[in-house]
N, C-alpha and C positions, 0 to 999 in steps of 0.2 A: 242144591247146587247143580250146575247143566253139567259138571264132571261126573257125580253120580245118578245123574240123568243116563249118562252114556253107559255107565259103569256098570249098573243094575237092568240092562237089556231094553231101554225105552220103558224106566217104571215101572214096571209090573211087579207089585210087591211079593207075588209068589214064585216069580221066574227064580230061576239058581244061577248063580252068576258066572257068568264065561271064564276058563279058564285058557289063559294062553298060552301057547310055547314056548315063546322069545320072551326074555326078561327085561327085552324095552320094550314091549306090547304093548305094557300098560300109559306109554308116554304119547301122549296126543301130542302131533304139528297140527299148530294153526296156521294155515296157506294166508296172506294176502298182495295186496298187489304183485308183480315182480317188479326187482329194482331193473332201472337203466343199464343197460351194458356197453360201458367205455371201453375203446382199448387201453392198455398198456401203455404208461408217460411215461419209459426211460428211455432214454437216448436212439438207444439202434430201434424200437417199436415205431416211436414218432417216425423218424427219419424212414422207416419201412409203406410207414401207413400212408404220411402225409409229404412226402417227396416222394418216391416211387411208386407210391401206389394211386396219388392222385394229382391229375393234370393242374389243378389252380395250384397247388404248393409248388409243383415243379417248375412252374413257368413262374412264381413268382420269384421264386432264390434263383435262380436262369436269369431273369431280366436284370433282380439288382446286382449281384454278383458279375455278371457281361459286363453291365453297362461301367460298374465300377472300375473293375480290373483294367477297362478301356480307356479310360480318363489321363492325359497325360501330364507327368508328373516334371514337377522342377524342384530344383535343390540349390535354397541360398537361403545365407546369411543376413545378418542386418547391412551389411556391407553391399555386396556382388549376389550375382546370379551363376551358378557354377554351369559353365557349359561340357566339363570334363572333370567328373570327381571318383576315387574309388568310389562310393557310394552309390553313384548312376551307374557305373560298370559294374557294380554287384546286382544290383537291383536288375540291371539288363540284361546277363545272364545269372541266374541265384545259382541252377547248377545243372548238371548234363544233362538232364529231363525234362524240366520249364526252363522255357521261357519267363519274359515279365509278366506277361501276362496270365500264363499259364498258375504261377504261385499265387497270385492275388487273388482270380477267382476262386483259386483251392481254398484259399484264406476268408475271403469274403463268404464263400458258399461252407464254411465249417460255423463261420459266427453266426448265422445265418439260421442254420439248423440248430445250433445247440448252446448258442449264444457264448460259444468260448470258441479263442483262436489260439495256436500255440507255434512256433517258430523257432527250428534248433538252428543255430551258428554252429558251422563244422570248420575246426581250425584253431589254432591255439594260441592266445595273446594277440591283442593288435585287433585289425579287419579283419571280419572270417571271408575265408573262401568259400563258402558254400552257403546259402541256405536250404531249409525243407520245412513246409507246412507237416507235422504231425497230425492226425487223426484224433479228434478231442475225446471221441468213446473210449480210445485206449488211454488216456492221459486222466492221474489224478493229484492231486495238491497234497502233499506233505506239512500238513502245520507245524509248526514248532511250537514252545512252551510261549510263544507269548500271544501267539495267534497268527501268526506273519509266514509265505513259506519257507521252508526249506529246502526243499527239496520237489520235486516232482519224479513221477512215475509211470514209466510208460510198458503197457502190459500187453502182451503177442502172444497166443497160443500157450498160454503158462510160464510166459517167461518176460520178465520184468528188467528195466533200464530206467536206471536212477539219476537223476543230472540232480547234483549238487551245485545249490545257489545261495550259500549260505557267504562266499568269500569274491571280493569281484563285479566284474558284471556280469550278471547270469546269463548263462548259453542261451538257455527256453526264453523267452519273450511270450507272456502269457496275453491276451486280447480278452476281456469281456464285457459283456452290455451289464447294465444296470439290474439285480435283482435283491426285492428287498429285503427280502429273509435269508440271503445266503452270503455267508463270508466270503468264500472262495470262487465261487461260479456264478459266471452269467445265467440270462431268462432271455431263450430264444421267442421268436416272435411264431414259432411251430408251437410251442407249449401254448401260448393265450390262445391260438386257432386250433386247440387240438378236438372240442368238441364239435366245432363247425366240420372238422377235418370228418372227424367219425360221421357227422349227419349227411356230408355228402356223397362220403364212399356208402352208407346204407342206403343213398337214395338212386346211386348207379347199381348196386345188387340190385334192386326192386325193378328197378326199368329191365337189367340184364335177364332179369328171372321171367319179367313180362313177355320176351320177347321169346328165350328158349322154351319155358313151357308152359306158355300161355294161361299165366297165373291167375289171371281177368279177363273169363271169357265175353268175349262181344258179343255174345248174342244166347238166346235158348231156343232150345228145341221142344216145341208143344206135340206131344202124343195125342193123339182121339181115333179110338177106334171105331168101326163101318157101325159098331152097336152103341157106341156113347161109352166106349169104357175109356180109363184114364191112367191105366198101369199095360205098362210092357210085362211080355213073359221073360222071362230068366235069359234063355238063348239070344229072342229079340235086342236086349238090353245088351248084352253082351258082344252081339256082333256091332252096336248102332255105338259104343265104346271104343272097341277095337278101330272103327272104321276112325272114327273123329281122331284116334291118337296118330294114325298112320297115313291119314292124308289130309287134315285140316289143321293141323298143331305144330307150332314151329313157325322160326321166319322163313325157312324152305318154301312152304305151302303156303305164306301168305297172299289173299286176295285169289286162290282156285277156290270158281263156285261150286255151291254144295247143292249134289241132287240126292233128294229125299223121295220116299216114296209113297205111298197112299196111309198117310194119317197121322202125317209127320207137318209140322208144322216151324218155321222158324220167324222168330221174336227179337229185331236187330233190341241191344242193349246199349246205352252208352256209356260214359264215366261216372261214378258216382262226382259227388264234389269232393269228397278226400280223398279219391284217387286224383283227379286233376291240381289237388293242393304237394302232391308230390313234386312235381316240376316247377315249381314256386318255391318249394323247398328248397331245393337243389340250389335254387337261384341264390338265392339267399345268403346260403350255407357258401356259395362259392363269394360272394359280396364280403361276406365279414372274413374269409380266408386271405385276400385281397388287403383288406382295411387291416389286417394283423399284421402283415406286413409293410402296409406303407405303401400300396401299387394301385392307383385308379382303376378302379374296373373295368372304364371304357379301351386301357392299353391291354385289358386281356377279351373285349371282345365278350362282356358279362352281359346282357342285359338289365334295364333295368333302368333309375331313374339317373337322369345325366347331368350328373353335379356340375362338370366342367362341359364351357357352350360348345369347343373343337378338340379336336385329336392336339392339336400343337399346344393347345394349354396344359393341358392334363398329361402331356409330354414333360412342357419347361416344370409344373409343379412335380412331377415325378422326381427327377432331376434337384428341383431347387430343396424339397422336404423328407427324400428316402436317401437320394443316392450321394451328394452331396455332403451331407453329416456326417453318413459311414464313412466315406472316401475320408475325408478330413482328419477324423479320430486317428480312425487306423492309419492314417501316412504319419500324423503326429505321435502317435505312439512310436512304431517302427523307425524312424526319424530320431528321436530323442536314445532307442536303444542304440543306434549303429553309432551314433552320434556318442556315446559315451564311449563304443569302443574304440572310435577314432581319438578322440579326444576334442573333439569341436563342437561348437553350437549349432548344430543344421537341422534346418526347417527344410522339411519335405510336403512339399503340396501342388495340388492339381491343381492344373493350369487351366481356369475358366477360359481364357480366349481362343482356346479350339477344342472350346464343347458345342457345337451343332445347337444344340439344343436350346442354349443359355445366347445365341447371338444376338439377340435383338434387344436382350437386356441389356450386354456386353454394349450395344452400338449407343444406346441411348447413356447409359452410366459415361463412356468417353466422349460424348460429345456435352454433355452435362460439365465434369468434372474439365474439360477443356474451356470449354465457355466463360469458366470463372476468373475472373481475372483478377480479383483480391487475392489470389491465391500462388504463391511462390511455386514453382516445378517440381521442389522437392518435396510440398506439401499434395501436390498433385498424384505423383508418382507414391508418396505415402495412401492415399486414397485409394488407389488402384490397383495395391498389395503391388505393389515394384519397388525394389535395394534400391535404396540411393545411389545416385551417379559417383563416381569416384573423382577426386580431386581436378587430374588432368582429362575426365571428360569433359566434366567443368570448365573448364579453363580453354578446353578445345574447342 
């Protein structure tokens, strides 16, 4: 056995066998590979590593989160279009601190990260006066015996606030995306990008470490001494060390040439090819950061290969397949809640006809949907997402 191979001092069948001190001594570790090193997938890690800590997540929940919260919104019925409702006055100001726009982005940029949104109503029966985007780290689901919530919980420094939604319409207005393994909680599109997230923040260490201490050096230094020798002495070496760390290392010193002296010789070096596969990397890792959420690479300025042939395409698809959907849920969701507390049916949704972006689809769909003349006004206006006209418009 290669265990008493070890065990009996390399075989020797006269040798006497080691005796140790420690009484795990005798337990061998087998070293092999080491594993991958992830960060941390909970909530506040992601949201650390891959929003503040790296520029493609930022600018991604930045662009769909702006562009969302931007989008402007209407509230009507199957009937009318409300040009004056408690509903647009809450939503216009939610409460002394936001703005409209100010909550949505909070709202979008919390779904965003952690694929939950949360919304307390401040005010008692009826309309609330107030809303507030809560923070989803601190918010958790109360199950009840049947599966369903009850309750939620919001946790601050060791101290806990419970909204009770068992009776009513519940205060909290919960938001989340799709995930498949979990009852209660969304799957943020930072979790599917979280190992792209980790390959590109190691591939900015690597460039940063390149640059402060010159982790790959450019070049070597060839010794040959007046005799053919090919070793420095001690001091030699130690001052020709000293010198390199103090005035050729660093991006301070980069590009001041190096005087050498008699028997010194210098060897420009270039990149290996895995060292130039770094920045390829990088690319990469920031492309699929991008596709995790939904944002053509060419709006963040990624290079690479260019799916869409202009800027304004790969605009209106941004728009038509990231920003769009979200906008729509979440007004539908928030909508149907305000909407029960009011006691009405109100559809809350963005207003395609002054989204920038969408105009030229917008110009061709109405001159389309006008064109058609088998087609009654109200069925036109049904086409177009527009309430029907009311009686005495009609008639007027």
């Amino acid at each position: 056995m290669i265990l008493d191979f070890f065990r009996q001092g390399g075989g020797a069948p006269d040798a006497a066998p080691e005796q140790k001190a420690s009484a795990a001594g005798r337990v061998m570790a087998w070293h092999g590979a080491g594993r991958v090193a992830w960060s941390p997938r909970d909530t506040v890690s992601l949201t650390r590593t891959g929003f503040s800590g790296n520029p493609v997540g930022f600018r991604c929940v930045k662009m769909i989160a702006e562009a969302a919260a931007a989008l402007p919104l209407v509230l009507q019925n199957s009937e009318q279009r409300f040009a004056v409702h408690p509903v647009l006055s809450l939503i216009k100001c939610p409460n002394p601190a936001q703005g409209r726009a100010e909550l949505f982005e909070a709202l979008y940029g919390q779904l965003l990260l952690t694929g939950n949104a949360y919304i307390e109503a401040v005010g008692a029966g009826g309309m609330p006066l107030e809303l507030h985007v809560l923070r989803s780290d601190r918010m958790s689901v109360v199950p009840g015996a049947d599966g369903w919530p009850v309750a939620y919980e919001y946790a601050v420094a060791g101290r806990k606030h419970r909204f009770d939604v068992r009776e009513g319409v519940p205060c909290v207005c919960h938001i989340k995306t799709f995930h498949p393994q979990d009852d209660h909680y969304g799957l943020s599109p930072l979790q599917a990008a979280a190992q792209a997230v980790d390959v590109h923040n190691s591939a900015s260490r690597w460039s940063k470490a390149l640059l402060d201490n010159a982790a790959r050096p450019s070049g070597a230094i060839v010794y040959k001494g007046p005799e053919g020798q090919g070793a420095m002495s001690g001091d030699q070496y130690d001052r020709l060390v000293s010198e390199m760390e103090a005035h050729h290392q660093g991006a301070r010193n980069a590009g001041r040439p190096m005087l050498l002296e008699g028997g010194l010789d210098w060897k420009p070096m270039g990149f290996s090819p895995s060292d130039m596969e770094f920045q390829k990397t990088k690319e990469s890792a920031a492309r699929e950061i991008a596709l995790a959420f939904g944002v053509p690479p060419m709006l963040l300025g990624i290079p690479g290969d260019a799916t869409f042939a202009n800027y304004q395409e790969a605009n209106r698809a941004f728009y038509r397949l990231t920003v769009l959907p979200l906008a729509m849920r979440v007004a539908a969701t928030v909508s149907a809640w305000l909407g029960r507390m009011s006691g009405e049916a109100l559809d809350l949704v963005p207003d395609l006809d002054q989204v920038p972006a969408l105009a030229a689809e917008r110009d061709a769909q109405w001159a389309r949907v006008s064109g058609a003349d088998f087609l009654s006004d109200g069925e036109k206006r049904s086409l177009l997402g527009l309430p029907a006209l009311a009686a005495e418009e009609v008639n007027g």
